[in-house]
C-alpha positions as CSV (number, residue, x, y, z in Angstrom):
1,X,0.0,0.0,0.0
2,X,1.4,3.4,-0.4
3,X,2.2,5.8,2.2
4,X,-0.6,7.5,4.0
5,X,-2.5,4.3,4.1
6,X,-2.8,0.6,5.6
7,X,-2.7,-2.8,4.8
8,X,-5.8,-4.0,6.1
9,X,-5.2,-8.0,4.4
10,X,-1.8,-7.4,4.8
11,X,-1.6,-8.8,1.4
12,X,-1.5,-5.4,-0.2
13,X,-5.6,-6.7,-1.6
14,X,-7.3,-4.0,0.5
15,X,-5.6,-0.5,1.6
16,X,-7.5,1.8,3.8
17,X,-7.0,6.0,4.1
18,X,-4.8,6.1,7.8
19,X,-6.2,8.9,9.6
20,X,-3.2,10.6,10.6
21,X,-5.1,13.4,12.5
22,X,-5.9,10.2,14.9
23,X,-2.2,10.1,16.0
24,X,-2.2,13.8,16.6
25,X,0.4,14.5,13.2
26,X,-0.5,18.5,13.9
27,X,0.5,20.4,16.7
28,X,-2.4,21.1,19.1
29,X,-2.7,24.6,18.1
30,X,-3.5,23.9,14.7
31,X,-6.6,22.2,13.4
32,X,-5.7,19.0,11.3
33,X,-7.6,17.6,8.6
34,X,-7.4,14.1,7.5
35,X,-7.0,13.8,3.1
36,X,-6.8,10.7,0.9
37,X,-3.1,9.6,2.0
38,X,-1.9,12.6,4.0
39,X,-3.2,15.4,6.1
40,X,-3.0,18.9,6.2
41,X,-2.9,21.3,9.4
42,X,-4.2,24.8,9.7
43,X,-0.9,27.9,10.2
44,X,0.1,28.3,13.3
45,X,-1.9,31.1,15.1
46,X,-0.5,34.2,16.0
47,X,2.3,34.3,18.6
48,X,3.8,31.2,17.6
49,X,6.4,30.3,15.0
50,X,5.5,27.6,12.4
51,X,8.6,26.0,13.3
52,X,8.2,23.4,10.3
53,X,6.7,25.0,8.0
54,X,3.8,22.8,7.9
55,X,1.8,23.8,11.3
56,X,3.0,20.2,13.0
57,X,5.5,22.0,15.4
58,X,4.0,25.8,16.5
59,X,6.4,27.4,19.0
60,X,6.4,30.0,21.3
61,X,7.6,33.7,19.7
62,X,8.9,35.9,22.7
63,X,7.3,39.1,21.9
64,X,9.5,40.9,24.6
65,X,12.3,40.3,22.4
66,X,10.9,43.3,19.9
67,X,10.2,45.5,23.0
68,X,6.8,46.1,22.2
69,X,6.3,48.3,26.2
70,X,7.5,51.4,26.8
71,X,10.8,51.0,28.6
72,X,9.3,52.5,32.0
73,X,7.2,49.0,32.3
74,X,8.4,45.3,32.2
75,X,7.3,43.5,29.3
76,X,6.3,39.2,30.4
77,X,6.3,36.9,28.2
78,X,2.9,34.4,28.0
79,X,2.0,31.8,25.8
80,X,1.2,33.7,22.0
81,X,1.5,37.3,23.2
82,X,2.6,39.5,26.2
83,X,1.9,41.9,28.7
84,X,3.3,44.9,30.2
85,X,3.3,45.8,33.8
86,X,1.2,49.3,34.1
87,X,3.0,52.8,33.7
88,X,4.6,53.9,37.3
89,X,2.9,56.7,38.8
90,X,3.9,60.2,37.5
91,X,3.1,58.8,33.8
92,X,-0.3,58.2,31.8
93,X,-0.4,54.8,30.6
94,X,-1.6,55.8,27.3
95,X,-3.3,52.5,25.9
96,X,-4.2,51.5,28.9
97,X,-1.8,48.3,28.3
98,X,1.6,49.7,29.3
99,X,3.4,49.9,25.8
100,X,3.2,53.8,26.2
101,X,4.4,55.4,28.5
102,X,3.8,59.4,28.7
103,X,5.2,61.7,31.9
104,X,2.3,63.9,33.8
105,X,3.4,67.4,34.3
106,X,1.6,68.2,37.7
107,X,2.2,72.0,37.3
108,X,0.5,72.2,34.4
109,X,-2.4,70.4,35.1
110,X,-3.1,72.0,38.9
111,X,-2.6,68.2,40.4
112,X,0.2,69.1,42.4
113,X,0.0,69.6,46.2
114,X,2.2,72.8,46.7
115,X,1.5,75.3,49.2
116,X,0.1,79.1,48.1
117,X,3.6,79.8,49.2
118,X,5.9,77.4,47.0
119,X,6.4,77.1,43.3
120,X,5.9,73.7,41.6
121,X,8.8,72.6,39.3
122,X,8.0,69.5,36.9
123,X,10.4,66.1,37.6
124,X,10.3,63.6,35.2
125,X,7.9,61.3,36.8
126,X,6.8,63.3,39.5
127,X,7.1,67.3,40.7
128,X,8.8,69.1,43.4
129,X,7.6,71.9,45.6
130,X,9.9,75.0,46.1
131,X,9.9,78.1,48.6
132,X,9.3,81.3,46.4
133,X,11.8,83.9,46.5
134,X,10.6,86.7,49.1
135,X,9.9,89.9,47.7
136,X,12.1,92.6,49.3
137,X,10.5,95.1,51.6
138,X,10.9,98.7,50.8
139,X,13.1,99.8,53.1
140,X,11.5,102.1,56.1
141,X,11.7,105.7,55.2
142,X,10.9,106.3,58.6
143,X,14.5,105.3,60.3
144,X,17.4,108.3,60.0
145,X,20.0,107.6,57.9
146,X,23.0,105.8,59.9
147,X,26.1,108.0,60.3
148,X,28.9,106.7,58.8
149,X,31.2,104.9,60.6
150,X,34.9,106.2,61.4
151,X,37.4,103.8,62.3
152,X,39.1,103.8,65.4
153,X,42.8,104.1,64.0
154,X,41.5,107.6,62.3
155,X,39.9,109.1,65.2
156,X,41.9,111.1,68.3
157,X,42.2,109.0,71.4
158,X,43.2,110.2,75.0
159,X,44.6,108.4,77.5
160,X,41.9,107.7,79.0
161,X,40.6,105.6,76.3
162,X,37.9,108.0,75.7
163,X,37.3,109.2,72.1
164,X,37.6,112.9,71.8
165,X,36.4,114.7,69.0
166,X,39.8,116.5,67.5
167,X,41.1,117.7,70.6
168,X,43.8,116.4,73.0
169,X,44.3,116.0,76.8
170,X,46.9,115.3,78.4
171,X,47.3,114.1,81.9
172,X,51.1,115.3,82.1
173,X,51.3,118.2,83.6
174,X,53.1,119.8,86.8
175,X,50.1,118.8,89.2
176,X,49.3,123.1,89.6
């Protein structure tokens, strides 16, 4: 008998179809459908390599190999596809599926928690609050102008030790 069917007399008289879809010839994925003297399997569905050619051996593709999430978020593996772990806080998970990634700016939108007193600066991620710079106070036009300041190696000393304003005592003298 030829190949793809059985000798049922094993005298070669009578030769019956083999089902080969019986002995599970395609790979579980793949939907097998017996023919006169052969088969024929469905392609491999999506996710999986047809490793043969022929949809008897479909494999595993590793879809985190292409980076297919945003490189904030962790692409796993699974069985014919992938996930990615959700965007980290301070970043809009655009899709809703991880693969983009886009950074908030809390300033801009009014989410941030600073004080009436801070300004918000924008982090990648996240946002910091900083003290504003005080205004200066006009200065109090009701104070008198300070004198300035002589130095003590310029100005007339007595013995003393008291300052004297341009004149000199002196404590020699014949006692009269």
């Amino acid at each position: 008998c030829p190949e793809g069917y059985e000798d049922t007399n094993e005298d070669g008289t009578l030769c019956e179809d083999l089902d080969e879809c019986q002995a599970n010839a395609c790979d579980a994925r793949t939907v097998c459908t017996n023919t006169p003297g052969s088969y024929s399997c469905t392609a491999c569905p999506s996710g999986f390599a047809d490793t043969n050619g022929d949809g008897t051996l479909c494999e595993d593709l590793d879809e985190c190999a292409q980076n297919p999430c945003d490189p904030l978020s962790t692409c796993t593996n699974t069985p014919g596809s992938f996930s990615c772990s959700p965007c980290p806080d301070g970043y809009l998970d655009v899709g809703g599926d991880g693969t983009t990634c886009e950074e908030v700016d809390e300033c801009g939108e009014g989410i941030d928690d600073c004080a009436a007193d801070e300004v918000c600066v924008n982090t990648e991620g996240s946002f910091q609050c900083e003290p504003t710079e005080p205004m200066p106070s006009p200065p109090d036009e009701t104070l008198e102008p300070e004198e300035p300041e002589v130095p003590k190696e310029n100005a007339p000393q007595d013995p003393s030790g008291v300052e004297s304003e341009g004149c000199s005592t002196s404590s020699q003298g014949t006692g009269e």
